[in-house]
C-alpha positions as semicolon CSV with decimal commas, in nm:
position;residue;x (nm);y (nm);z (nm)
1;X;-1,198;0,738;2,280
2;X;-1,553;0,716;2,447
3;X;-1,824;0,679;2,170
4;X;-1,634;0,527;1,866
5;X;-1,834;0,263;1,720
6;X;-1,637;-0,105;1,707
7;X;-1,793;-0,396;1,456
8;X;-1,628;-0,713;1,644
9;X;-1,650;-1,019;1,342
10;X;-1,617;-1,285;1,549
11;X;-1,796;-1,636;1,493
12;X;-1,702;-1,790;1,845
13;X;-1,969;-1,608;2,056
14;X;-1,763;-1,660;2,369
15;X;-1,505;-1,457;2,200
16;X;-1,723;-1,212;2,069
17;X;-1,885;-1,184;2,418
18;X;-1,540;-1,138;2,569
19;X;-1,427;-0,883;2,321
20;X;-1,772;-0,641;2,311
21;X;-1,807;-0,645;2,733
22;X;-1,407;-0,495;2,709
23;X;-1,436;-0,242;2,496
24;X;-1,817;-0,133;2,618
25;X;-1,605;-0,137;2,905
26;X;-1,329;0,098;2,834
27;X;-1,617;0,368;2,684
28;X;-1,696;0,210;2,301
29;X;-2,006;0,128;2,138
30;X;-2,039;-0,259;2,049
31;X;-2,171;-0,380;1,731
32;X;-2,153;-0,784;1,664
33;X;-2,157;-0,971;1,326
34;X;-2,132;-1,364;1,331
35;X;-2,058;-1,419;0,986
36;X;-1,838;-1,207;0,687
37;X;-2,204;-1,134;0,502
38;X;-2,353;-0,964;0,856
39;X;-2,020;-0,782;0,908
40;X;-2,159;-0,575;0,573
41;X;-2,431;-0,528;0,615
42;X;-2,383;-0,397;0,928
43;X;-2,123;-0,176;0,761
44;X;-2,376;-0,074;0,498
45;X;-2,611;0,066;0,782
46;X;-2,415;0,203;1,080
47;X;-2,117;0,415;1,055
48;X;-1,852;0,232;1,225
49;X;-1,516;0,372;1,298
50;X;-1,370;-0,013;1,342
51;X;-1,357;-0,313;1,255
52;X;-1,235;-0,583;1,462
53;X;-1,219;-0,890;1,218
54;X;-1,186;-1,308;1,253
55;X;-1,019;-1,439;0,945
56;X;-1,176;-1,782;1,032
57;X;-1,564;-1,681;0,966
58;X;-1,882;-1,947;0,767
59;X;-1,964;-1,817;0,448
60;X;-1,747;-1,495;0,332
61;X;-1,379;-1,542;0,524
62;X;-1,264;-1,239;0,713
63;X;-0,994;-1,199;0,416
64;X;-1,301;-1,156;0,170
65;X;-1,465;-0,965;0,358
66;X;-1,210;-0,691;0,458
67;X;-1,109;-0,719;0,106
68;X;-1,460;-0,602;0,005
69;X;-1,425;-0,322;0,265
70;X;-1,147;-0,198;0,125
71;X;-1,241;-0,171;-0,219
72;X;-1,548;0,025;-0,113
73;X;-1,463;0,381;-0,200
74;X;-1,723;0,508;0,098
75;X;-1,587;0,212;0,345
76;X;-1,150;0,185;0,237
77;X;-1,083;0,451;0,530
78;X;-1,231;0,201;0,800
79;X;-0,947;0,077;0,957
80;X;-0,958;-0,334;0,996
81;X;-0,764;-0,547;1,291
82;X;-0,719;-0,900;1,233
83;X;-0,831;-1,119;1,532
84;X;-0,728;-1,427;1,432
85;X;-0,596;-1,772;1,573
86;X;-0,378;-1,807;1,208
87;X;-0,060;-1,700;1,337
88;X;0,107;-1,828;1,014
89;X;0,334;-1,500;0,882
90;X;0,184;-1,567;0,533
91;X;-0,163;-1,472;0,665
92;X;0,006;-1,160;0,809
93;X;0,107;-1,053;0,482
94;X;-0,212;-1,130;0,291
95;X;-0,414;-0,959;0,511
96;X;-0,188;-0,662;0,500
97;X;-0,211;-0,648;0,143
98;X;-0,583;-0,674;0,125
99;X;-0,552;-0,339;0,357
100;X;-0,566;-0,452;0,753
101;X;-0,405;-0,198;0,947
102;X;-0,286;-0,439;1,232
103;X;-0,324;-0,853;1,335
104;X;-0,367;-0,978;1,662
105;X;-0,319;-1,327;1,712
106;X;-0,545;-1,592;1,938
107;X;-0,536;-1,587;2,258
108;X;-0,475;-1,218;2,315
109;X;-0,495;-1,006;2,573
110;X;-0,856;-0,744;2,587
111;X;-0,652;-0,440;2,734
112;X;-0,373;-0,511;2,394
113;X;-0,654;-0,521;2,161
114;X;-0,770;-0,235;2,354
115;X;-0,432;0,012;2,337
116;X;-0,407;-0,091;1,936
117;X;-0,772;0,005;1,902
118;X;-0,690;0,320;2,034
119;X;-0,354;0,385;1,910
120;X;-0,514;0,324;1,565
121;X;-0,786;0,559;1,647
122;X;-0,558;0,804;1,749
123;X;-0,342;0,780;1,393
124;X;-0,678;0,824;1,228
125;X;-0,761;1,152;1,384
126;X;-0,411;1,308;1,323
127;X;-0,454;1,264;0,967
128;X;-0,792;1,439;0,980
129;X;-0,634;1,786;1,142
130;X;-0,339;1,758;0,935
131;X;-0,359;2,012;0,644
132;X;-0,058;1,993;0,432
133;X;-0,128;1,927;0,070
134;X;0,183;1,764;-0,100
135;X;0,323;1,804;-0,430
136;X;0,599;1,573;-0,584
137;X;0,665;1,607;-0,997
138;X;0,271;1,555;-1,192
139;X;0,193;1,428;-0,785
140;X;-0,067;1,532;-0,555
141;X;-0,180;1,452;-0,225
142;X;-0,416;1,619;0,001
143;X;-0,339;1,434;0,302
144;X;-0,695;1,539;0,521
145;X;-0,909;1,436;0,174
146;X;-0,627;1,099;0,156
147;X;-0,659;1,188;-0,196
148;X;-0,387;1,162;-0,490
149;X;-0,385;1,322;-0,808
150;X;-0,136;1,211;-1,091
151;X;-0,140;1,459;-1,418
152;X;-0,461;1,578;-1,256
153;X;-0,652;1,185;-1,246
154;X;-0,720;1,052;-0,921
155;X;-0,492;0,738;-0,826
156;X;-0,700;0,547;-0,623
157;X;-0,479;0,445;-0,376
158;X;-0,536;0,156;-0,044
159;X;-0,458;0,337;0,307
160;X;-0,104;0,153;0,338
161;X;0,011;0,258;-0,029
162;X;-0,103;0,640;0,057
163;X;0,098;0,610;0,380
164;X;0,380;0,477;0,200
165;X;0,361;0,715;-0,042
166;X;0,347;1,011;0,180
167;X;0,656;0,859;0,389
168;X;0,848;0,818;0,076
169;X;0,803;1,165;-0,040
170;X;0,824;1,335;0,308
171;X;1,199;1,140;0,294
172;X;1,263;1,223;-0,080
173;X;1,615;1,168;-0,159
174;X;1,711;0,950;0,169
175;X;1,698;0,589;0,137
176;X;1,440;0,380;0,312
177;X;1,507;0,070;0,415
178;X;1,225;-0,244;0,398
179;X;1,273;-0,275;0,731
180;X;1,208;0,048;0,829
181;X;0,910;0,118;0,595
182;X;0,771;-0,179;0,742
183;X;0,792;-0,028;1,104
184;X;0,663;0,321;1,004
185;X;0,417;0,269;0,747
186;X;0,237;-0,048;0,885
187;X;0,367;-0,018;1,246
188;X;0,507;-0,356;1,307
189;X;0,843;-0,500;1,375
190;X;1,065;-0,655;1,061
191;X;0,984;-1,019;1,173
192;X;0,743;-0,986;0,909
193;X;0,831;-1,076;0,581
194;X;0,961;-0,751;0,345
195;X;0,822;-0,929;0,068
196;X;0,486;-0,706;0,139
197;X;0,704;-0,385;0,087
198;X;0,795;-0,491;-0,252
199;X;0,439;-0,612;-0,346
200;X;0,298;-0,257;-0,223
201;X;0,547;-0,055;-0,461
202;X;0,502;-0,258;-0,742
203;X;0,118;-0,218;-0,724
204;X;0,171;0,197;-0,608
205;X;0,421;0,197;-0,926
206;X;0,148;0,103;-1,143
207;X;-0,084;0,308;-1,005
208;X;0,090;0,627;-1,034
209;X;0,177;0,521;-1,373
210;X;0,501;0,713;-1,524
211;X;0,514;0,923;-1,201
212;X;0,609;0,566;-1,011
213;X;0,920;0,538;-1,181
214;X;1,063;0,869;-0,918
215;X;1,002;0,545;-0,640
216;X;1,330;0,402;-0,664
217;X;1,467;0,092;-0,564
218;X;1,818;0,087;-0,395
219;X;1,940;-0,310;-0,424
220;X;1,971;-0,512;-0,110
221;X;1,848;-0,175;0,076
222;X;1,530;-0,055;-0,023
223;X;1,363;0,244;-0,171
224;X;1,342;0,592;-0,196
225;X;1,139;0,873;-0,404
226;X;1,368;1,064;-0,645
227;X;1,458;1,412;-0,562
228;X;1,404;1,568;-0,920
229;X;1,066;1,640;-0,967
């Protein structure tokens, strides 16, 4: 992992101190931003391959400010942890939907944030060598490009609605349940309220328009992608 580039968002320079002399530690290169507006800029200027974000910032919040990430076509494939002392499951699941790929909660252990950082590094680079293009009814993904076609438009998709859309077609036909979409697709245990399943079909659903009625729901189970294409 030596070399990737971590933005640390952290307002508490004692924390932010902490966090950068860890991971410059373990082999990363440290960039600091004090406030949501610094965070991207800095993110407008340096290609970072992390973001290590504080909900609790002055100015722009942390949930602004990854939400502005995320809707930046050249910036959405950044992937975003929550550091954050709001423990509260509701922030989980906003920040979730706004695109975080993982939440750690105040205090935390450096070498944790460090495995996640790397385990989340790691996901990243599988996806780049993996070549398989997909194809499910007027459906296309090219997983390496995380692009998706519908009818030949481009659906323009957050990471965790690709990945559940991949992981729904991969398993067309079987029956998903919330609780295990939540531990594959955003890697975290079902203590976390399934409600953000349900939001992040009904916003894939509209987004693949009549190609997200083959997402199924099966009541008081789940979900799964048709098998007629």
């Amino acid at each position: 992992m030596s070399g990737h580039k971590v933005l640390v968002v952290e307002d508490d320079k004692n924390i932010s101190r902490l966090v950068a002399y860890n991971l410059e530690k373990a082999g990363f290169i440290c960039f600091s931003a004090f406030t949501g507006e610094e965070a991207l800029e800095i993110v407008d200027n340096k290609q970072i391959d992390i973001i290590i974000l504080d909900i609790m910032l002055p100015g722009i919040d942390g949930l602004e400010t990854c939400r502005q990430v995320k809707q930046d076509k050249k910036k959405a494939a950044i992937p975003v942890i929550m550091l954050t002392a709001k423990g509260e499951e509701i922030d989980k699941i906003v920040g979730f939907e706004l695109g975080a790929d993982d939440y750690v909660v105040k205090p935390f252990s450096p070498r944790e944030l460090i495995l996640r950082i790397k385990a989340i590094l790691k996901r990243g680079k599988r996806e780049e060598i993996d070549k398989e293009i997909m194809t499910a009814g007027k459906i296309t993904i090219d997983i390496p490009r995380h692009m998706v076609t519908v009818d030949k438009k481009t659906a323009r998709l957050t990471q965790f609605e690709f990945k559940l859309l991949v992981t729904l077609i991969k398993r067309r036909g079987r029956v998903q349940s919330r609780d295990r979409l939540l531990e594959d697709v955003w890697d975290i245990s079902s203590d976390v309220s399934t409600r953000t399943i349900d939001t992040h079909v009904k916003r894939l659903r509209e987004k693949l328009g009549k190609s997200g009625l083959l997402i199924e729901t099966v009541r008081g189970i789940g979900y799964k992608f048709s098998e007629e294409d």
